[in-house]
Each structure stands twice: as structure tokens, then as C-alpha cells.
N, C-alpha and C positions, 0 to 999 in steps of 0.2 A: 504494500500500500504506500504510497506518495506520503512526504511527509506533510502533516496538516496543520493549521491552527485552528483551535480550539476554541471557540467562547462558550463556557460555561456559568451559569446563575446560580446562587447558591452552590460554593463549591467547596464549603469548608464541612461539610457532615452527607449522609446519609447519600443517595446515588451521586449527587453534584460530586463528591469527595473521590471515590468508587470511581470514575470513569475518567476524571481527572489522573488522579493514581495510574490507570492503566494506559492513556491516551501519551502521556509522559513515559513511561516503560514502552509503549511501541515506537517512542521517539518523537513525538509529536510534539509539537508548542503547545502550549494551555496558558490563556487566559482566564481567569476564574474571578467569579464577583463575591463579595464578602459586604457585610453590610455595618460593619462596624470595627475599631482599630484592633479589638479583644479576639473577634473571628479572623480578622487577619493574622495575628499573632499564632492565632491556635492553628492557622494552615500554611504557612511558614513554616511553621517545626513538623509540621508531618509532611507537607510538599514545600522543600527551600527553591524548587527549582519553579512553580509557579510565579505568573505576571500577574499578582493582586490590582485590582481595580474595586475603587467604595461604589457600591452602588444601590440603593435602594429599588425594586423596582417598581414600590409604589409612588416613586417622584416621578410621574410619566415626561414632565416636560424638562427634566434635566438629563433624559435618558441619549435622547441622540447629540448631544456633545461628550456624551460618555463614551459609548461605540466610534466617534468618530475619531477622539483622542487617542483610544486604547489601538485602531486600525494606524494613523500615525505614527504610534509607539511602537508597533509591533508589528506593522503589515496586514496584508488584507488578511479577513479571518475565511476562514471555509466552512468550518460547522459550527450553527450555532446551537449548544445544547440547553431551551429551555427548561431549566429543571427548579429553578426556586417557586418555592410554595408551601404549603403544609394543609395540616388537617383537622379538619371541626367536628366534635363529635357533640350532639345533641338535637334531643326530641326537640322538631317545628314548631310545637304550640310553646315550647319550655325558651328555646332561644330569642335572643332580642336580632331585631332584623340589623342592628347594625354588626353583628358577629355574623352575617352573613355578607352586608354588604363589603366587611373588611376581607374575608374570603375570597368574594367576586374580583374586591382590587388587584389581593398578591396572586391568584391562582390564572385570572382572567385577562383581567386587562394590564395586569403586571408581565405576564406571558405574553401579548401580544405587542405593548408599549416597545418591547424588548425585537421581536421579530419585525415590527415594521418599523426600527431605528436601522435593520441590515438590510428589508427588505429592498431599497435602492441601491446598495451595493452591490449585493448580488444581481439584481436584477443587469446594470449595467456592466458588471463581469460577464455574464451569462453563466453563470455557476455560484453553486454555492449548495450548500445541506441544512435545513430546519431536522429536531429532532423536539417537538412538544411533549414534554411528559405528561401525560395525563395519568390513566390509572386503569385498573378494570372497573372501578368507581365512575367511568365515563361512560360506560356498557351497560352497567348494569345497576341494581339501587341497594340498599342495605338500609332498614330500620336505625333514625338515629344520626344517618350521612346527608339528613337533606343539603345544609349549605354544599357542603364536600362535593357529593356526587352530584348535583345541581352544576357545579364551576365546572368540573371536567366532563359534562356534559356536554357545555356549550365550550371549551377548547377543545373539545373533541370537531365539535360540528364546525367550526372556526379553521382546524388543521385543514378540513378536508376541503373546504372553499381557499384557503391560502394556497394548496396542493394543484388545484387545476385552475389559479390564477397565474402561478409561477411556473405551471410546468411549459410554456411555450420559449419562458428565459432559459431550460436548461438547471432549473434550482427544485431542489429536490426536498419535500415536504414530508415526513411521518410523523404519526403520533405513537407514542411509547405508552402503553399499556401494562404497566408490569399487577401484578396480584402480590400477595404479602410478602412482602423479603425483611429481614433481618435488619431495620435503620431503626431511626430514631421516632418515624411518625408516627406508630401507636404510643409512644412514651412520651420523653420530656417535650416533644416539637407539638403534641396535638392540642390544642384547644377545646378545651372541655365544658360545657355550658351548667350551671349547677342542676341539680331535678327540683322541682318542685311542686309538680302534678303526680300524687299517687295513680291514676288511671292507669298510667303506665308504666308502672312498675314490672307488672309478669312479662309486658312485653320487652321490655329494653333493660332492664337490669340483668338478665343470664346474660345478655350479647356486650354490655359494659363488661362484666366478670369475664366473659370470654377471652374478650381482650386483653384486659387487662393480664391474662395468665397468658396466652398464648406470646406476651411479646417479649421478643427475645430469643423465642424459638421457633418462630417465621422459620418455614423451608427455603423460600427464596434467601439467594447468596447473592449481594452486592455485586461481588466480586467478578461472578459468570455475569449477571447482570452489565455489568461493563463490557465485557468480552463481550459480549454481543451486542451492544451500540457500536466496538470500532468493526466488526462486521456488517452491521446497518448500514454504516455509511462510506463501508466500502464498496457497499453492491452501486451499478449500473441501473439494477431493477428495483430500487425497493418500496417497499409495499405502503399502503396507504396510511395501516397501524401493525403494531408489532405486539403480540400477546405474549409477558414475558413470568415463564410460570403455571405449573399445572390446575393452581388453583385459578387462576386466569380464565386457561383455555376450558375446562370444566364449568366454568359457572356463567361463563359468556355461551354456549354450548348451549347449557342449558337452556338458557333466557332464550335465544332462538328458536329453542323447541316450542318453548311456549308461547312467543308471537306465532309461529307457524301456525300452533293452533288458533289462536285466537283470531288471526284472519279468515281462517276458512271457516270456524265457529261463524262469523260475524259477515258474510261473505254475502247471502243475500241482500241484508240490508246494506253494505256499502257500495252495492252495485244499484241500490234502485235510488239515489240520489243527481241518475244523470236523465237529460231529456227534460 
């Protein structure tokens, strides 16, 4: 593979960290955003060889003199890996709508602030690689995830309009879909709304407990998680999203099965709304 430059978002913890790490071992440049001098410091001592950039990506209008500096400092970039974001966990009626709206900013419009500060660069290279993390959260829904799976919902659906408005420049758009791996987002990174409607307790309290046990022993490995982004964007061909993780590909599987039925369940009545 060519050697590459890297822009990375959030590249001091959990996948941003992970692919960073490996992008730099296949020899790569990396760029990576940190959002404060503390997260610098902590990704300095684990990647010295990292090009740190502060970057908020909820400051949308200081974003493209950031990208433009960082490409000055260091050359055009070629991938850019949106990966800063985290995760909200809490019941719709229990959360205030501004822990949703602050969601929509880092997950969404933070994600995109970010791709269309490069999308004119690539555009006028004719090359270039997006790589949107979204989630299997973008597929499918989980009791609990509304903010969450809400945001990567619509980066989902955002990817794949970025995808065949760019593909005539030759700039290459996926969204990453990975299912549980082993970071930080069930733990210290998530946002947790307090309870305070008994109703729902039977329902959403085993799947808090769940979590809260299962994290840390996530199947998914960062690590292979990397190894197959610098595969992603080594491909010529790649695909529109990438499902990364069995529990991924299973429960997206799923979920098609049951739209499948539900269309054909529903299939008269959506056919007698024309004429």
C-alpha cells in the first residue's frame, strides 16, 4: 500500500487510538485530533511519532482553518478517519432533549463539519478516502440508545449521499459499522442520563446491568478493528459500509429479516396508495 496521510478525530482513546497505532506501524503519516493539552499529552506518550492538532469538533466554524493548517503543515491528507464521538445511554421520556441535541452536534454535525472542511480538497485532487464511523447503532435500535442510535442513523444516511456525490471526483466514501469491541464507550466515554421513571425499570434496567458487566469483555478487538480500516482503504472497490464484528453482522441480519417481513406482511396496503 502507498504511503498515506492520515487525519484522524478523536485519536487519543478507543478506535481513533487503535488505527492511529496501526496506520503509523504500516508506515503511514497520522494526523490525529485531540481536544484538549491533557489528551495531547496522554497521546504523545503512547504515539511520540503522531502530528497532534486541538481540535474541537463541535467548533464547526473554526474547523476549516484547522484542516487547512494541518494540510500546510503536513501535506495533503488522503484518509480522513471520522471517528470522534461517543455514546448516550438513556430512556427518551427520562433524557432532557439537550443531551440529545449535544449528541447530534459531536456525532453528527461534528462528523460532517469535519468531512466537508476536506471535502474541497479532495474533490479538487480527485482523490481522497472518507471513512464515517458510525456503529451497528446506525442499523439497527437498542432500548435506551435513542439519542445514540438516532445520530448514527442519520450519519449513516449522510455517508451514503456524501458516497455518490463524491464518487464522480474519484473520492471514496464508507461508513464503519463496527458492533461491541473492547474501548472505552460502554464505560468512562458514555453518557448516562439519570432514571427516574419507575415504568421502566423491567425494561431497561437488565440491558443497563448488561452492560455495564459485559464491558471490558466486548469480543470485538480494536486492534483487528484497525487492520481492517488500513484494508478498507486500501481497496479500489470498497463498499458503501463495512460491518465490523459478528455481533454486527448477526443482529443487522436479523433486523432484515424482519423488515423483509414486514413488507410483505404490509404489502397490500402499500400498494393501494397509488392511482
Amino acid at each position: 500500500m502507498t504511503k498515506q496521510t492520515f487525519f484522524i478525530t478523536g485519536a487519543n482513546s478507543g478506535f481513533g487510538l487503535a488505527i492511529a497505532q496501526a496506520a503509523l506501524g504500516a508506515g503511514h503519516r497520522v494526523i490525529g485530533t485531540v481536544r484538549s493539552q491533557t489528551a495531547r499529552a496522554s497521546l504523545l506518550g503512547q504515539l511520540p511519532d503522531v502530528c497532534i492538532v486541538l481540535c474541537d469538533v463541535t467548533e464547526f466554524d473554526r474547523i476549516p482553518a484547522i484542516v487547512a493548517q494541518a494540510e500546510e503543515d503536513h501535506g495533503p491528507v488522503d484518509v480522513l478517519i471520522n471517528n470522534a464521538g461517543y455514546g448516550h445511554e438513556g430512556i427518551l421520556e427520562e433524557s432532557p432533549l439537550e443531551e440529545m441535541r449535544h449528541q447530534f452536534d459531536v456525532n453528527v454535525f461534528g462528523a460532517v463539519a469535519v468531512a466537508k472542511a476536506f471535502l474541497p480538497h479532495f474533490r479538487e485532487r480527485r482523490r481522497g478516502f472518507i471513512v464515517n464511523v458510525t456503529s451497528m447503532g446506525g442499523l439497527i435500535t437498542m432500548p435506551g440508545l435513542a439519542s445514540y442510535c438516532g445520530s448514527k442513523f442519520a450519519l449513516q444516511g449522510i455517508s451514503e449521499v456524501m458516497r455518490t456525490e463524491m464518487a464522480p471526483f474519484g473520492v471514496h466514501v464508507t461508513a464503519l459499522c463496527p458492533g461491541s469491541f473492547r474501548t472505552d464507550w460502554a464505560g468512562r466515554s458514555m453518557v448516562r442520563t439519570e432514571r427516574s421513571i419507575g415504568d421502566y425499570d423491567t425494561l431497561f434496567e437488565p440491558i443497563r446491568a448488561a452492560r455495564h458487566e459485559k464491558n471490558g469483555r466486548q469480543l470485538g478487538n480494536p486492534a483487528k478493528l484497525a487492520a481492517a480500516v488500513l484494508q478498507l482503504v486500501a481497496s479500489d472497490t470498497p463498499p458503501p459500509q463495512l460491518l465490523l464484528g459478528n455481533d454486527a453482522l448477526q443482529l443487522v441480519r436479523d433486523r432484515l429479516s424482519r423488515l423483509e417481513k414486514e413488507i410483505a406482511d404490509w404489502e397490500e396496503l402499500t400498494r393501494s396508495t397509488d392511482g
